[in-house]
C-alpha positions as CSV (number, residue, x, y, z in Angstrom):
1,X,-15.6,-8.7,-24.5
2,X,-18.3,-6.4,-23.2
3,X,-17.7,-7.6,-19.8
4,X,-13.8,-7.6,-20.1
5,X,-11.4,-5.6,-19.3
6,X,-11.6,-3.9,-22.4
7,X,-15.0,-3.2,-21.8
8,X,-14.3,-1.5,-18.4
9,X,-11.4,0.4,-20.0
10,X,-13.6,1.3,-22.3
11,X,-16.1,2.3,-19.8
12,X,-13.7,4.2,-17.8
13,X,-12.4,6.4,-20.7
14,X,-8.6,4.9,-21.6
15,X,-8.1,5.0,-25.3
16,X,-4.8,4.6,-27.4
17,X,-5.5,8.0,-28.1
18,X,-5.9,9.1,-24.8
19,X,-2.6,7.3,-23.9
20,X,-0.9,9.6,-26.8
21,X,-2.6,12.9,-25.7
22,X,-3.8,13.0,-22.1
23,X,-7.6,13.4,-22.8
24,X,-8.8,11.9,-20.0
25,X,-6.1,12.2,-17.5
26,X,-4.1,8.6,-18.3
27,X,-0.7,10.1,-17.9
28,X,-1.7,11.3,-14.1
29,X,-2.6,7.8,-14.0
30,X,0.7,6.4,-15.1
31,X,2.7,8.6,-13.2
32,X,0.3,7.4,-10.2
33,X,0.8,3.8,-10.7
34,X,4.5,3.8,-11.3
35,X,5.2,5.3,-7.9
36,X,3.2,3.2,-6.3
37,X,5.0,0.1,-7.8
38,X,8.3,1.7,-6.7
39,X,6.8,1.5,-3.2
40,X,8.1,-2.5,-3.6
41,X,11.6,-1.4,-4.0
42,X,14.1,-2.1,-1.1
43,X,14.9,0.6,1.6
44,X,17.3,3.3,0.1
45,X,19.5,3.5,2.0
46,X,18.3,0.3,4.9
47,X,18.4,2.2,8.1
48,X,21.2,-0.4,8.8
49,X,23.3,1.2,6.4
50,X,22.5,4.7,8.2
51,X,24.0,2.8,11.9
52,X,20.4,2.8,12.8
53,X,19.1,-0.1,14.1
54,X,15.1,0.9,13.0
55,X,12.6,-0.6,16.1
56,X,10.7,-2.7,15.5
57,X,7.3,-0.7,16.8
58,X,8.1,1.1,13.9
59,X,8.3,-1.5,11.3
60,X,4.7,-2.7,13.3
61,X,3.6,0.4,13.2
62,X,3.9,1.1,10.0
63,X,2.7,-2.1,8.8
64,X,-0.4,-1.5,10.9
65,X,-0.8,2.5,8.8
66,X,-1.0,0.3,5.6
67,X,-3.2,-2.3,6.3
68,X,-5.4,0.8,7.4
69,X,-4.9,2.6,4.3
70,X,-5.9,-0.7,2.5
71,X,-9.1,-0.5,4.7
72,X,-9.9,2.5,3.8
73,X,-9.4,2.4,0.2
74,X,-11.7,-0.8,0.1
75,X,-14.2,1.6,1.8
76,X,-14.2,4.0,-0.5
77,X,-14.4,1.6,-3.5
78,X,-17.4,0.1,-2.0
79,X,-19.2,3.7,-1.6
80,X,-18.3,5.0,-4.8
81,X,-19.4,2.0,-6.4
82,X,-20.6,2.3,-10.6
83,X,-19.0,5.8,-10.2
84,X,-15.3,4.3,-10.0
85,X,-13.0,5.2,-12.3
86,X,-8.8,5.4,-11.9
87,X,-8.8,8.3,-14.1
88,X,-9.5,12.2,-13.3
89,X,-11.7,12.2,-15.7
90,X,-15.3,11.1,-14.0
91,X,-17.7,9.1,-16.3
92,X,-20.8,10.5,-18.1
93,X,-23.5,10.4,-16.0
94,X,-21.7,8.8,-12.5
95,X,-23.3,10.2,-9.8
96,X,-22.0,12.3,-7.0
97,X,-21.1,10.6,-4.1
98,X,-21.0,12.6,-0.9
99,X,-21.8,9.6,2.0
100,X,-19.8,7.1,3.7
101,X,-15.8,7.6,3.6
102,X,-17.0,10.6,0.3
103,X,-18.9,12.2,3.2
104,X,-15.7,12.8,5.1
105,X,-13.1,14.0,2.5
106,X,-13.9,14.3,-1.4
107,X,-10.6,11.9,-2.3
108,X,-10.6,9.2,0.1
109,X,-8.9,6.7,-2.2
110,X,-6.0,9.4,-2.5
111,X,-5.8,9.3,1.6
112,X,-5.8,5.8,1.5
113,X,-3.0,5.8,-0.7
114,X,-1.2,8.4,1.4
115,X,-1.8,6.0,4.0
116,X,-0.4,2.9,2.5
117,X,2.3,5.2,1.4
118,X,3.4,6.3,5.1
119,X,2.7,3.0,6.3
120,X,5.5,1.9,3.9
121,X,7.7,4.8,5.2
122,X,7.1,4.2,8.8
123,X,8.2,0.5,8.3
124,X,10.8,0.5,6.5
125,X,12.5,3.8,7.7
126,X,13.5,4.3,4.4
127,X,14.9,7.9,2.6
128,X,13.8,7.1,-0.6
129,X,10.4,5.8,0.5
130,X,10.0,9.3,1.7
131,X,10.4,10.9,-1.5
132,X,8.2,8.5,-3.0
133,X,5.0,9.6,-0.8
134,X,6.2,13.2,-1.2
135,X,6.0,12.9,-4.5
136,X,3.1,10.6,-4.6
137,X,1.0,13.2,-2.5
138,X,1.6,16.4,-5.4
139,X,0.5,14.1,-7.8
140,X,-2.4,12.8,-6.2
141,X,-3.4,16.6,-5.5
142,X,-2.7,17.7,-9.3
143,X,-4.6,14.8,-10.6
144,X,-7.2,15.5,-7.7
145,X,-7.3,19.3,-8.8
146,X,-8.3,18.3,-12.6
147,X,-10.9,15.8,-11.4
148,X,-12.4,18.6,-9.3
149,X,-12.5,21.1,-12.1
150,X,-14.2,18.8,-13.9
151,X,-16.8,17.7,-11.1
152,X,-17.9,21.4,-11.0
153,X,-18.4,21.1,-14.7
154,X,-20.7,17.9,-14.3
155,X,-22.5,18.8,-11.4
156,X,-23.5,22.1,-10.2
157,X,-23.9,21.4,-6.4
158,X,-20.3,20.1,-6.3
159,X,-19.1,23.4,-5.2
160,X,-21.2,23.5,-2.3
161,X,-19.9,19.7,-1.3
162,X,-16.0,21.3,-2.0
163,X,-16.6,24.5,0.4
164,X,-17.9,22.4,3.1
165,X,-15.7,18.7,2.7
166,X,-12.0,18.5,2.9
167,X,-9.9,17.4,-0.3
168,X,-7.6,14.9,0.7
169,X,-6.6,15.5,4.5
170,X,-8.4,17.9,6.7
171,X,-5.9,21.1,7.5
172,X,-2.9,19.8,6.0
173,X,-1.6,22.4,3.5
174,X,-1.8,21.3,0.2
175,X,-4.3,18.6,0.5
176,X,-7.2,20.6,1.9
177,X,-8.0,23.3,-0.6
178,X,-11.4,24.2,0.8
């Protein structure tokens, strides 16, 4: 099952352990994953509900920010290649990636699910939907500040590449700790 997916759990660092005590970042993980399934739940309240009748640029609009989120998280799967892992904990010996979407902010996969997660807003015009990418954006940034404090353990010029590249979005407070 080398080639399974309990060898690239494996590979990435998830352990029943791990699950128990954090080691590796799995509950950042879990919290990540179960707000982005709660993305598929229905507009709370529907803007209908509200007496708004939500335009349909919007809804296009907003569908349009996802499928560009989706882009863009394909992109930076594709750059980080071997070095991919869901966790904040990078894997022994992965290389530092600094080019393609890396070369323009150091969490690109957290942007793109910012992205998707706005683009889900946008189209549904939905309160809770709100909250969800509010949320979803302080735990990307937590889980994004542990995998950074371990980068500068792993590799020494990764300081230089944080001072000079900006985390998550460039000049929005909170996700651009440069």
């Amino acid at each position: 099952m080398d080639g399974g997916i309990a060898g690239l759990l494996a590979r990435w660092g998830f352990s029943w352990r791990g699950l128990g005590d954090n080691r590796h970042g799995e509950w950042w993980l879990l919290v990540q994953l179960v707000l982005i399934a709660a993305h598929l739940l229905p507009p709370l309240p529907a803007p209908e509900a509200l007496g708004i009748a939500w335009p349909l640029a919007l809804r296009l609009l907003g569908w349009a920010t996802f499928s560009l989120g989706l882009g863009l998280a394909a992109q930076a799967v594709v750059n980080l290649g071997s070095s991919l892992t869901p966790l904040p904990e990078p894997m022994a010996g992965a290389a530092l990636v600094r080019a393609g979407a890396y070369g323009h902010c150091r969490h690109p996969l957290y942007r793109a699910l910012l992205a998707c997660s706005l683009g889900v807003v946008v189209a549904l015009g939905s309160p809770l939907h709100l909250g969800l990418l509010l949320v979803l954006a302080v735990v990307l940034t937590a889980k994004a500040q542990r995998e950074e404090a371990r980068l500068l353990e792993r590799h020494p010029d990764y300081a230089a590449y944080r001072a000079s590249t900006p985390a998550i979005i460039a000049g929005v407070p909170g996700l651009d700790w440069r």
